[in-house]
DONUFI-169830 format. One line per field, with one value per residue (C-alpha): residue number from 1; chain; z negated, x negated, y; residue in one letter. Coordinates in nm, 3 decimals. Each point is the difference from the previous one (the first is absolute). Layout:
BEGIN
nr (NUM:...)
kette (A:...)
pz (Z:...)
px (X:...)
py (Y:...)
rest (a:...)
This chain:
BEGIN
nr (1:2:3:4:5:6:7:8:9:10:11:12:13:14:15:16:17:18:19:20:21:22:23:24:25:26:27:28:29:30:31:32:33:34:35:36:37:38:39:40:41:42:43:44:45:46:47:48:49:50:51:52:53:54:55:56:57:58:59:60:61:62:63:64:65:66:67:68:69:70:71:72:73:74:75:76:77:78:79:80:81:82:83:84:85:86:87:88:89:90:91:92:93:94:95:96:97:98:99:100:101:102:103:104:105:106:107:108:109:110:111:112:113:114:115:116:117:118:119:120:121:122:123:124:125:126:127:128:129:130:131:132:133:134:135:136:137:138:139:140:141:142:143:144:145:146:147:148:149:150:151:152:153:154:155:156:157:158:159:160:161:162:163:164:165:166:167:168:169:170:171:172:173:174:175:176:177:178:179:180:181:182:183:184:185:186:187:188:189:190:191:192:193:194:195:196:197:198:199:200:201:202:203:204:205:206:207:208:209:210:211:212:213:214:215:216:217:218:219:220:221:222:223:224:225:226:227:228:229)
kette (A:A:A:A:A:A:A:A:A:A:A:A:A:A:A:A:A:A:A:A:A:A:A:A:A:A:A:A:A:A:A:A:A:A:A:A:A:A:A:A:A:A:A:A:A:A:A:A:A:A:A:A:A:A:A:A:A:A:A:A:A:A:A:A:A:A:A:A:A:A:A:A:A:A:A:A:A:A:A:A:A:A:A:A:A:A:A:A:A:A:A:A:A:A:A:A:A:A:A:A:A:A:A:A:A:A:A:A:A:A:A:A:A:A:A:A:A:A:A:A:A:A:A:A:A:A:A:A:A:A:A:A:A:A:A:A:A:A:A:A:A:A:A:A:A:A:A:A:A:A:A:A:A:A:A:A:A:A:A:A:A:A:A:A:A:A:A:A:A:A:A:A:A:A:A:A:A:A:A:A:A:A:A:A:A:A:A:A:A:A:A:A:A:A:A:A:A:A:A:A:A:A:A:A:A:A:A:A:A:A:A:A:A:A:A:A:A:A:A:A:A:A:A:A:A:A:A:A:A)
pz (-14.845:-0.085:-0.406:0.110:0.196:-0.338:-0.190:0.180:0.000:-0.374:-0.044:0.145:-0.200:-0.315:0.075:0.088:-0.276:-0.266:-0.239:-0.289:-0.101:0.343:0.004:-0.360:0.125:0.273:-0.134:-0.324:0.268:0.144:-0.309:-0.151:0.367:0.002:-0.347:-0.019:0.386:-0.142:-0.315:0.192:0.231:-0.209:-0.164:0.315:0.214:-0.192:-0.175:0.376:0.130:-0.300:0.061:0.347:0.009:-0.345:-0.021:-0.315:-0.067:-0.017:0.280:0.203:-0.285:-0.045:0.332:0.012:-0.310:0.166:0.283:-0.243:-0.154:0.332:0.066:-0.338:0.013:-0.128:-0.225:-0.218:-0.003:-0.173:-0.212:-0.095:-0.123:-0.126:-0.253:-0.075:-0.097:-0.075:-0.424:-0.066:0.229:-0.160:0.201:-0.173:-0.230:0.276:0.168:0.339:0.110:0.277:-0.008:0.369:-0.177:-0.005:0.363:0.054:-0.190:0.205:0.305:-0.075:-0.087:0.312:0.216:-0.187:0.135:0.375:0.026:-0.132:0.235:0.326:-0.094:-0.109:0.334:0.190:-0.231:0.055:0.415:-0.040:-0.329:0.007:0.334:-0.135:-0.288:0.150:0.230:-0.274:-0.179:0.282:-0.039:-0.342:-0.163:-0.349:-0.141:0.031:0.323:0.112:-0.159:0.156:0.320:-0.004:-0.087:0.281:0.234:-0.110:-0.039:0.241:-0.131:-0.360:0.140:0.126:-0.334:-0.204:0.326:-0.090:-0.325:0.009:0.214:-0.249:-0.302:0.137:0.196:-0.306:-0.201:-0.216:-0.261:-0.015:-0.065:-0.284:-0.204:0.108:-0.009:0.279:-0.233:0.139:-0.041:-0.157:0.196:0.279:0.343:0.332:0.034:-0.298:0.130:0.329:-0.192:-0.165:0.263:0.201:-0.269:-0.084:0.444:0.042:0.296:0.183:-0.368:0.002:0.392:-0.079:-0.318:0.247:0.267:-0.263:-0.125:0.368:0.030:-0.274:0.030:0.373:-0.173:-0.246:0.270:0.239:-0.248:-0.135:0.398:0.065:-0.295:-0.053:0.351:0.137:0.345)
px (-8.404:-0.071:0.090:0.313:0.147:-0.108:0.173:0.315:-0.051:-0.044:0.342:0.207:-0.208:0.104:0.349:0.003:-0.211:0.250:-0.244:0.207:-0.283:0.004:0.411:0.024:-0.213:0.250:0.318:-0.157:-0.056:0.331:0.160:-0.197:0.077:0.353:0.057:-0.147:0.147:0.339:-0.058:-0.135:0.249:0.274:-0.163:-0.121:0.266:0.252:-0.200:-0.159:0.343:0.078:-0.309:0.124:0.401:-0.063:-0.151:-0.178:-0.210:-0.316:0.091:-0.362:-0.214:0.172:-0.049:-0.362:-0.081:0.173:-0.186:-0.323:0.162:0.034:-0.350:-0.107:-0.379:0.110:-0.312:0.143:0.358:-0.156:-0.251:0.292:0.216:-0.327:0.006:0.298:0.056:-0.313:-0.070:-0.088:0.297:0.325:0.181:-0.300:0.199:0.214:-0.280:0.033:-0.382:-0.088:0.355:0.215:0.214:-0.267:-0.062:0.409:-0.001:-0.369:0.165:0.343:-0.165:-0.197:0.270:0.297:-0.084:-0.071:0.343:0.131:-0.182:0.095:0.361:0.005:-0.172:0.287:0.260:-0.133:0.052:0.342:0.135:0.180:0.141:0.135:0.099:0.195:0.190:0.140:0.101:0.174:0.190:0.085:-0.233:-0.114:-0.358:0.032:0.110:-0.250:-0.311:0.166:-0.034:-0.348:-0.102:0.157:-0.101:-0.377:-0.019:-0.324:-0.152:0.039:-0.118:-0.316:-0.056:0.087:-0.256:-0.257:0.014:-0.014:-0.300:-0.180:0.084:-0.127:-0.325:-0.105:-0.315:-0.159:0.320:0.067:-0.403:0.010:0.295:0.000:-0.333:-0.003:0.009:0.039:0.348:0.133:-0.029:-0.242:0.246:-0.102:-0.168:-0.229:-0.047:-0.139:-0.194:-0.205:-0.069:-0.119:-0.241:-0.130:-0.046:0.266:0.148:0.159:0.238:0.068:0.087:0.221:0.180:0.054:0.142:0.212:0.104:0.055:0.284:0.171:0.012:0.121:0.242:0.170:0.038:0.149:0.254:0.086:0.030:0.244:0.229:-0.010:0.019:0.105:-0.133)
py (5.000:-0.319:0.027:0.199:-0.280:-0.240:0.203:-0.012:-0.392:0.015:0.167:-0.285:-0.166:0.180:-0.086:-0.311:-0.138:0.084:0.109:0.113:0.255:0.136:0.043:0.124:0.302:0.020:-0.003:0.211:0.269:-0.008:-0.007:0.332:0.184:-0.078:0.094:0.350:0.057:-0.081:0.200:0.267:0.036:-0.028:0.307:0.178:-0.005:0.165:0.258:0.093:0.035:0.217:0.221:0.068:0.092:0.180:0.370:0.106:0.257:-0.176:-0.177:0.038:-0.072:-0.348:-0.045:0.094:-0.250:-0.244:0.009:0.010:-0.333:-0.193:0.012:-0.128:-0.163:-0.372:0.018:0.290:-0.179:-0.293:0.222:0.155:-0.331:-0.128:0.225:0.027:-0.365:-0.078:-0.099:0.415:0.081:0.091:-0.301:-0.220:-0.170:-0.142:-0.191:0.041:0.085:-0.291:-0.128:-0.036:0.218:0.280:-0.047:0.001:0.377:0.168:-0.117:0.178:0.291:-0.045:-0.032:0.211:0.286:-0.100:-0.160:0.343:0.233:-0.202:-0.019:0.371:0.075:-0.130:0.094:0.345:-0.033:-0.215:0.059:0.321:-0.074:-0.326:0.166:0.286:-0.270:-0.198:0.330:0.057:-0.320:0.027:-0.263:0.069:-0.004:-0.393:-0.015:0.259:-0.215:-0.308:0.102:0.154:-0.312:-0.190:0.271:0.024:-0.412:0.004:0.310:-0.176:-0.307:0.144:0.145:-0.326:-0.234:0.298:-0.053:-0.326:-0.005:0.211:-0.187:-0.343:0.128:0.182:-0.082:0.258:0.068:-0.365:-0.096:0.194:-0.048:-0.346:-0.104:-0.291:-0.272:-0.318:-0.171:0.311:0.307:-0.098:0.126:0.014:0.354:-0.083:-0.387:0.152:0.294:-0.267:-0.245:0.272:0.136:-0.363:-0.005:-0.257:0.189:-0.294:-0.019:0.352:-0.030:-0.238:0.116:0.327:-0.191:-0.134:0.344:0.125:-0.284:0.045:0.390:-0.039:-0.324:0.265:0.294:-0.164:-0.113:0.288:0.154:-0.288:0.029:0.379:0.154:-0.338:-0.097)
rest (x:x:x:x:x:x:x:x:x:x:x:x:x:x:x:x:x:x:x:x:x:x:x:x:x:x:x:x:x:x:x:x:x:x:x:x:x:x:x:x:x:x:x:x:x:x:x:x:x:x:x:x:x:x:x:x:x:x:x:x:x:x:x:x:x:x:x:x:x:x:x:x:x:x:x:x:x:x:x:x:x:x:x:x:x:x:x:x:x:x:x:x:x:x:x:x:x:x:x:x:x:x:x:x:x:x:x:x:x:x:x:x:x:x:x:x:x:x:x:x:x:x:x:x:x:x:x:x:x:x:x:x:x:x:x:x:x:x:x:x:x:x:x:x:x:x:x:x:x:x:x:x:x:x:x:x:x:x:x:x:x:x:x:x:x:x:x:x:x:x:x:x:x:x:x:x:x:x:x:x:x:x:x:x:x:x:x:x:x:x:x:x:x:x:x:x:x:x:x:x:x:x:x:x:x:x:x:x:x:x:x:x:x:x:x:x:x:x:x:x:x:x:x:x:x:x:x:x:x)
């Protein structure tokens, strides 16, 4: 117990030292997790939505894949980017292997589709109601997508927080298409990965701590503005 309680220590310690090493990870890490959860659920929500008020004949195979898609091993994801923008890759040219920017697109693709299947889970329970309610009313398409979206606020919420929490916890995708290289695209997942493999555990204790505050930080933020107590 005793290392767990220094690493606890170590993470005040990490703050208030200022260390702009320490705070670049930081804020690096945010600013990858926000990115791709914004991205993603600016493409998510509306296509899950979609999926669920709209019938199509291959309606249950979509589903199904989705599904598949939500439980994506990170590892492929960044396999995956890897070699797609890596110098052989047909994004090569663009030079994006062990970039933030590569780390920004695995964790959208990450994250995409588990956005997407939680909204189009809900929409699927609350949607057509909704739907047949503002019909009702006389609200066009507009109208009708309008108030989905005010209606399912928390269930989109939930999506966006889960997400979110996905996005900045992950490690594998981010490792490699990033490459953890210091100053660059070293982020907190990969800055605890290492410490822990060199036996540093009081670091990686505290860089976790660290994580664990910021992730409760940004949800409880989003609770207060979006459902608003």
């Amino acid at each position: 117990m005793g290392y767990i309680m220094e690493g606890v220590k170590e993470a005040f310690n990490l703050l208030l030292s200022l260390d702009r090493e320490i705070y670049s990870i930081i804020l690096l890490s945010i600013f990858v997790s926000f990115t791709s959860t914004i991205i993603s659920a600016v493409i998510g929500t509306p296509i899950g939505l979609f999926l669920a008020l709209k019938k199509f004949k291959l309606k249950k195979m979509v589903t199904r894949l989705l599904y598949t898609f939500m439980s994506l091993p990170p590892v492929v994801v960044g396999l995956f980017v890897a070699i797609i923008i890596s110098r052989r890759g047909p994004l090569g040219h663009l030079g994006l292997l062990f970039t933030p920017s590569a780390m920004i697109i695995a964790q959208t693709l990450l994250i995409t589709p588990i956005i997407m299947g939680i909204t189009f889970n809900n929409a699927k329970e609350q949607g057509q109601e909704i739907r047949q309610i503002c019909m009702t009313l006389g609200g066009n398409r507009w109208d009708t997508l309008i108030l989905l979206i005010k209606e399912m606020r928390i269930s989109i919420l939930i999506a966006i927080v889960t997400g979110f929490g996905r996005a900045i916890s992950e490690v594998g995708a981010v490792m490699l298409v990033g490459g953890n290289i210091l100053g660059h695209t070293r982020v907190m997942t990969t800055f605890i990965a290492m410490n822990n493999s060199m036996g540093n555990y009081s670091m990686s204790i505290a860089m976790g701590t660290v994580l664990l505050v910021i992730s409760f930080i940004v949800n409880s933020i989003l609770y207060k503005y979006v459902v608003g107590d």
